[in-house]
Structure formats: C-alpha cells, structure tokens
C-alpha positions in Angstrom: 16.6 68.9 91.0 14.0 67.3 88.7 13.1 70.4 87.5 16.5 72.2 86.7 17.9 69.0 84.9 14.5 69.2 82.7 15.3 72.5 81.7 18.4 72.1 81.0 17.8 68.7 78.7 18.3 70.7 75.2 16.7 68.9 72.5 19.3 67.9 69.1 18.0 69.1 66.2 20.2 69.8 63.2 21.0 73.0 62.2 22.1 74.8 58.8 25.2 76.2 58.4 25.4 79.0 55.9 29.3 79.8 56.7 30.7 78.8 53.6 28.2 81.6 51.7 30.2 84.2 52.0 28.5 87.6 51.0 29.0 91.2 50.5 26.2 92.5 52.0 27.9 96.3 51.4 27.6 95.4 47.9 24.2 93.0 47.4 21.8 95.1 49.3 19.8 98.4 48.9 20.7 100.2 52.0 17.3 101.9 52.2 15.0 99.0 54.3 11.5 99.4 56.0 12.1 101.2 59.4 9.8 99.6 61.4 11.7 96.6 62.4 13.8 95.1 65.1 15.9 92.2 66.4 15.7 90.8 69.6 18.6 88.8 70.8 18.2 86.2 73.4 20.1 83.5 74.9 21.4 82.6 78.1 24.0 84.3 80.5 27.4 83.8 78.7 26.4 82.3 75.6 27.9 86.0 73.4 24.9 87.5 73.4 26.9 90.4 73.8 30.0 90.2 71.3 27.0 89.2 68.6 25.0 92.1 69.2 28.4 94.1 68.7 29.0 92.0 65.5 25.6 92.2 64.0 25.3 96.8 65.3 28.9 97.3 63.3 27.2 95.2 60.5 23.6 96.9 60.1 24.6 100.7 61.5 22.2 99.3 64.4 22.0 100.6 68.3 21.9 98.0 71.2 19.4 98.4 74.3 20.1 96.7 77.2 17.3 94.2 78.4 19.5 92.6 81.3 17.8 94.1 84.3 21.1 94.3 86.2 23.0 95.5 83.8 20.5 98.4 84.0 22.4 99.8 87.6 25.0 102.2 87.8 28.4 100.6 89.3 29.7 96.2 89.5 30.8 96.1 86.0 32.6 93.1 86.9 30.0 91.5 88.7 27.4 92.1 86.2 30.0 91.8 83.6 28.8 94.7 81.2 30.3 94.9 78.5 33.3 97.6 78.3 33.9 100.7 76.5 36.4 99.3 74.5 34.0 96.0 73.5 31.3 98.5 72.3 33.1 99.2 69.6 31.8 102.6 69.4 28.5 101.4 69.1 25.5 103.3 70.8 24.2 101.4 74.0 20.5 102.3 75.9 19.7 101.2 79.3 23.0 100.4 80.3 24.3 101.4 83.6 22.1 104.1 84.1 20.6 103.5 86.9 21.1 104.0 90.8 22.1 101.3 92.7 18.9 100.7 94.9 16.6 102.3 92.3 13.7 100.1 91.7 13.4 98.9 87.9 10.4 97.2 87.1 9.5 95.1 83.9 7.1 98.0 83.6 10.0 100.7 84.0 11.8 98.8 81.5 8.8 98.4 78.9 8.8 102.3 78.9 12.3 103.4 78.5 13.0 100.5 75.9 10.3 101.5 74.0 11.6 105.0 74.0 14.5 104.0 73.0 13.5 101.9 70.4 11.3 105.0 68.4 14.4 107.1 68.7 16.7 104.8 67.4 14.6 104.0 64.4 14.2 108.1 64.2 17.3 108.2 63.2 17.2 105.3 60.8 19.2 102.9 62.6 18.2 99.2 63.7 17.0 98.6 67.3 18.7 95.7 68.6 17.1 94.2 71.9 19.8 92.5 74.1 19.7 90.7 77.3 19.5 88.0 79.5 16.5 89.0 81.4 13.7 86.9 79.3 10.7 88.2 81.3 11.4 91.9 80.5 11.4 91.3 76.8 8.7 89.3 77.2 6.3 91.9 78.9 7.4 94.2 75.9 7.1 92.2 73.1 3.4 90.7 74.7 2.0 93.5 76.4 -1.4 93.3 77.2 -2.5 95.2 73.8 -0.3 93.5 71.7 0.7 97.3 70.9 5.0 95.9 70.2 3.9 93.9 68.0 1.5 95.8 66.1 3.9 98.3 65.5 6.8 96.4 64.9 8.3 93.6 63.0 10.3 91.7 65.2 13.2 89.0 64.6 14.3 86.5 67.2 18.0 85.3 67.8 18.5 82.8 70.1 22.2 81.9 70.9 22.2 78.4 72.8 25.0 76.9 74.0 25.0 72.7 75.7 24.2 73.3 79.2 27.2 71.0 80.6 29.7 73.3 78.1 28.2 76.6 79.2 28.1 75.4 82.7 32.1 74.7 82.7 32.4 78.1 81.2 30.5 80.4 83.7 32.5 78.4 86.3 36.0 79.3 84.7 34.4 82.6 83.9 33.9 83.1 87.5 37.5 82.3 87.9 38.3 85.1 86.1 36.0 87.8 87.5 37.4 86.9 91.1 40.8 87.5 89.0 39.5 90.7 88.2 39.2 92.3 91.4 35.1 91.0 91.8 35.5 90.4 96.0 36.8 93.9 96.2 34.2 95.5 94.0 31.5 93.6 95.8 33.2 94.7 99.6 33.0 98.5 98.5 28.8 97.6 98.3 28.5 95.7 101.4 25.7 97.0 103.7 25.0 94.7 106.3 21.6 95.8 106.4 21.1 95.7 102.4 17.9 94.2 101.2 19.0 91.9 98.5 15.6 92.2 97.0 16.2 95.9 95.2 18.2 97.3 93.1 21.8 96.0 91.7 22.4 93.7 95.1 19.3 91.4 93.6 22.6 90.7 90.9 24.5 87.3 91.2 27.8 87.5 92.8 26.3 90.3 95.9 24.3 87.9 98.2 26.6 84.9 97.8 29.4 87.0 99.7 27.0 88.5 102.5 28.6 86.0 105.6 32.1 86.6 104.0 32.1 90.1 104.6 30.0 90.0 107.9 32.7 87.5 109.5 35.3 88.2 107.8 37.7 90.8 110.1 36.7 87.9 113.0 38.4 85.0 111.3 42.0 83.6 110.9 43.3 83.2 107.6 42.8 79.6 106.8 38.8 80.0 108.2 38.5 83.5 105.6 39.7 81.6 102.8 37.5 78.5 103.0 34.1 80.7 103.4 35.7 82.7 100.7 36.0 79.6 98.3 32.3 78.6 99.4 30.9 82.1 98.3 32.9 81.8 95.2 31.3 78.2 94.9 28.0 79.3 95.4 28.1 81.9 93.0 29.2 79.4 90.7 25.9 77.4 90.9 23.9 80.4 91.0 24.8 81.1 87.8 24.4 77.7 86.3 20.9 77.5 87.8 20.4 81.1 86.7 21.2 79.4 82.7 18.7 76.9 83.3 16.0 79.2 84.1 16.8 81.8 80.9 16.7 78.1 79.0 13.2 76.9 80.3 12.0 80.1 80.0 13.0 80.6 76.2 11.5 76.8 75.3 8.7 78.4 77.1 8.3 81.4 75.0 9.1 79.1 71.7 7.0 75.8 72.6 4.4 77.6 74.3 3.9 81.0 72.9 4.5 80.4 69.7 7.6 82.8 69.6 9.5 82.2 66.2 13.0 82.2 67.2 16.0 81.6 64.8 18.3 79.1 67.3 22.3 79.8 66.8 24.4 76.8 67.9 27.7 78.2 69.7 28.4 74.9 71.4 31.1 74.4 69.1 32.6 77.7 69.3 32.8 77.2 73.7 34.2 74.0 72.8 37.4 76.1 71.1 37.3 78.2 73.8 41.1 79.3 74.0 42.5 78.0 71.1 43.0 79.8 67.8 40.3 77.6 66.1 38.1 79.8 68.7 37.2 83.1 67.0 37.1 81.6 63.4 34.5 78.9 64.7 32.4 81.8 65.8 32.2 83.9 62.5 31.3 80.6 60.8 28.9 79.1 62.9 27.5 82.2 65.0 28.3 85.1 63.4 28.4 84.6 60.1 24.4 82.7 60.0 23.5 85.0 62.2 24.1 88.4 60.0 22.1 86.1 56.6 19.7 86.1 58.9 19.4 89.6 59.6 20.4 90.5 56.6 17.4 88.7 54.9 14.7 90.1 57.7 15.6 93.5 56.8 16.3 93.5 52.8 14.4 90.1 51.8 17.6 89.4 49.8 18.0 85.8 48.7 21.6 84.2 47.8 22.7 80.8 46.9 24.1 78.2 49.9 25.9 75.3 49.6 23.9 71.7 48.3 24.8 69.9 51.1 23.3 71.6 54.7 21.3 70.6 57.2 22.1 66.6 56.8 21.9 66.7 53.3 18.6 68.7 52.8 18.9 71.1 49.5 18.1 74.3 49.6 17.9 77.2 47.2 18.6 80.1 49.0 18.9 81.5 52.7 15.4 82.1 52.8 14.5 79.0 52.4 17.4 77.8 54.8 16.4 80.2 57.4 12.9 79.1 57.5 13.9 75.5 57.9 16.5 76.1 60.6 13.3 78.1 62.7 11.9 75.9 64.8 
C-alpha cells in the first residue's frame, strides 16, 4: 500500500503552455529534416497516448509502432482496447495485433521487430513514432546493452501524465464502458479453464479477473452470477489503477534515475472536461497543441515567438527555450 501510494504521489511542477502560439508548421518549416530521428511516446494506460500519437502521425506524415506488449496479440480489442480502424485515421500502425494469442513475446522479440520497423519506416522518409504503455519494452530498446538505439538514433521523449486520483476515476468509468461494449462476452469466447495466465494475450487485464466467473458461472442462480460478476468487474478496476501506478514509478524511474529527458504533457485538465464540449478544445491547447512545437522543433530546430507570460510568469523567447525549461 505504501509503495503504490508513493508511486502515485506526482510531484507539481509548473508547466508552459504554448497553446496560444498558434503556427503553421505547413508553411514555417522546410519539409526536408534529418532522418535519423524518433519520438517515443510514453505515459500511462488511458492518459491519450493513443489519440496523440494519431494527432502528432497526421501532423509529421509519421508511422506508429506499437510498444504495448498486449496490444501486440491477435484478437480482445476491447479488452486491450486497441485502437480502431476508424481511430487510425489512415495512419500506418506496426506491431499491432499481429500476433497469436498464446505466442510468447519477449522484450527481446519486441526489441527486434521494433527495430525493424523503425529502419523501414525511416526508409521511406517517414517519422517513427514509438507508442505504448509497456515502459520496460521501450526501455530494453532504447538502453540495450550496446547502447546501439541510441547511437544510431536521435530520440525525443513525450510523456503524457494525467493526476492519478483523475485517471483513476477514468479507467474505472472506462471500464464501465468496455463491459458496455460487449468485454464479458469477448473475454468468455477465450476462456480455457486450463489457460496459463502467464503467456500470451490472457497475461492482459480484464482475462484473469473473470477466471471464477466463467468456471462457476452455469452452477449459480442469478442473483449469486451477478454479484461475482460485479467483483470481477471490480477487480479489474483496481488492476488497472495499480497497473497506472506501476507505468508512473516506472517512468520517474527512467527520468529521476536514468537520466531519461522526457518532455512531460499535463492532460489532467483535459480528463477533468471529460464529457463536456470544453473537452476536445482543452486537449489541442494543452496536449496537442505543445506537444506538436515540441516535435516540430526536434525535427526542424525551428524557433517562434510564445506569449510573455508562461510558466508563472517566466519570459521566454522562443519554444526552444520554453521547451527546454518545461523538460525536467
């Protein structure tokens, strides 16, 4: 208990908001940049990782790879909540349900194909994006034991943080939804009752928790079905919460003790809105928005005027400089 609510203690440190700079990046930048760079997006499970990566691959003709490990599996899109056809926006995604079910997929396995996947995309002169909640995969790739990543590659770190108490009321309503969605049935289709829920896609949340469900299930009157069905739901719900806290320590790990130099999105504000109208317009200011100057500026060094009064009054001259205070 001490542990989780230690990880979950998020520091307050002010951040800059660019939002009102508002830029034509079609029009300011040479499109012609140095190839050998990349962007690694990171962030707990349903901070937006996702819908950012989508903003910032329409934005910078970029292609996404997958670095959640159980997104990786064929099959429980609702579970896993991969992102959909339609949310992909066209946009070219690696590593993402390719896999068999109770294939093995090692950090190793994943160190390999990303990096595959990372020379052909910048082959064709497109911008790797890294995505995923799985911090330890990205981690053995970026660190490998000869440094090799890094050596070859210029890398920029996104890190999209949300309050823990927010994000932890929205993967609970989230959760909601899923079982909305049709998640018991999609998870009943997988049931093995002698699955090892070590391997493969049943390792994902949202498999295990329903195991005695299913098992007792055709034995039990309705009123008994429905309470251990609301106790799975439950304890998928704090699975994922804890799940949150552990991405969380393990990013201040990489950061504070690695030396990782992560640019650190705020979103709080935008789950906050969640709902309302105010909802999507908070995210291109405060989430979007800072987060393609930030890009933007990693891969054409461009430099642009901001606003006098950011980052509790600090002055800045342009988003370089802003973007190098707001790194931390």
């Amino acid at each position: 208990m001490g542990f989780s609510m230690l990880m979950c203690m998020k520091t307050q440190v002010p951040l800059l908001d660019f939002s009102p700079c508002k830029l034509n990046m079609n029009n300011v930048f040479n499109p012609r940049r140095h190839r050998e760079k990349v962007v690694i997006l990171m962030g707990a499970t349903g901070t937006g990782k996702s819908r950012l990566s989508i903003d910032l691959a329409t934005r910078f003709a970029a292609e996404i790879i997958n670095s959640d490990k159980v997104q990786a599996y064929e099959g429980l899109p609702i579970a896993t909540n991969k992102v959909t056809e339609e949310e992909q926006r066209g946009v070219p995604h690696h590593l993402l349900g390719i896999l068999n079910p109770n294939a093995d997929f090692t950090a190793t396995d994943f160190c390999d194909r990303a990096s595959l996947a990372v020379e052909s995309i910048l082959g064709r002169d497109r911008l790797p994006l890294i995505v995923g909640g799985s911090n330890s995969y990205i981690e053995a790739l970026i660190d490998d034991d000869d440094y090799m990543f890094r050596s070859k590659y210029e890398c920029c770190f996104l890190w999209v943080d949300v309050s823990m108490p927010v994000l932890h009321s929205f993967v609970s309503n989230r959760v909601d939804q899923m079982v909305e969605n049709g998640l018991v049935d999609e998870v009943r289709k997988l049931f093995d009752p002698a699955a090892d829920y070590s391997r493969g896609i049943r390792r994902a949340i949202g498999v295990p928790e329903f195991d005695q469900y299913f098992r007792t299930e055709p034995f039990l009157d309705k009123h008994l079905r429905l309470r251990l069905l609301h106790d799975a739901i439950t304890q998928m719900k704090e699975n994922t919460c804890k799940l949150a806290c552990r991405q969380l320590g393990k990013i201040l790990r990489l950061r504070n003790k690695k030396g990782w130099n992560m640019h650190r999105i705020d979103a709080t504000e935008v789950f906050q809105k969640h709902g309302s109208k105010e909802a999507d317009e908070a995210w291109m200011e405060l989430v979007a928005g800072p987060s393609k100057e930030i890009v933007g500026q990693f891969l054409y060094n461009f430099a642009a005027k901001v606003p006098a009064n950011v980052a509790a009054g600090m002055k800045v001259r342009s988003v370089g400089t802003a973007i190098a205070a707001a790194t931390y």
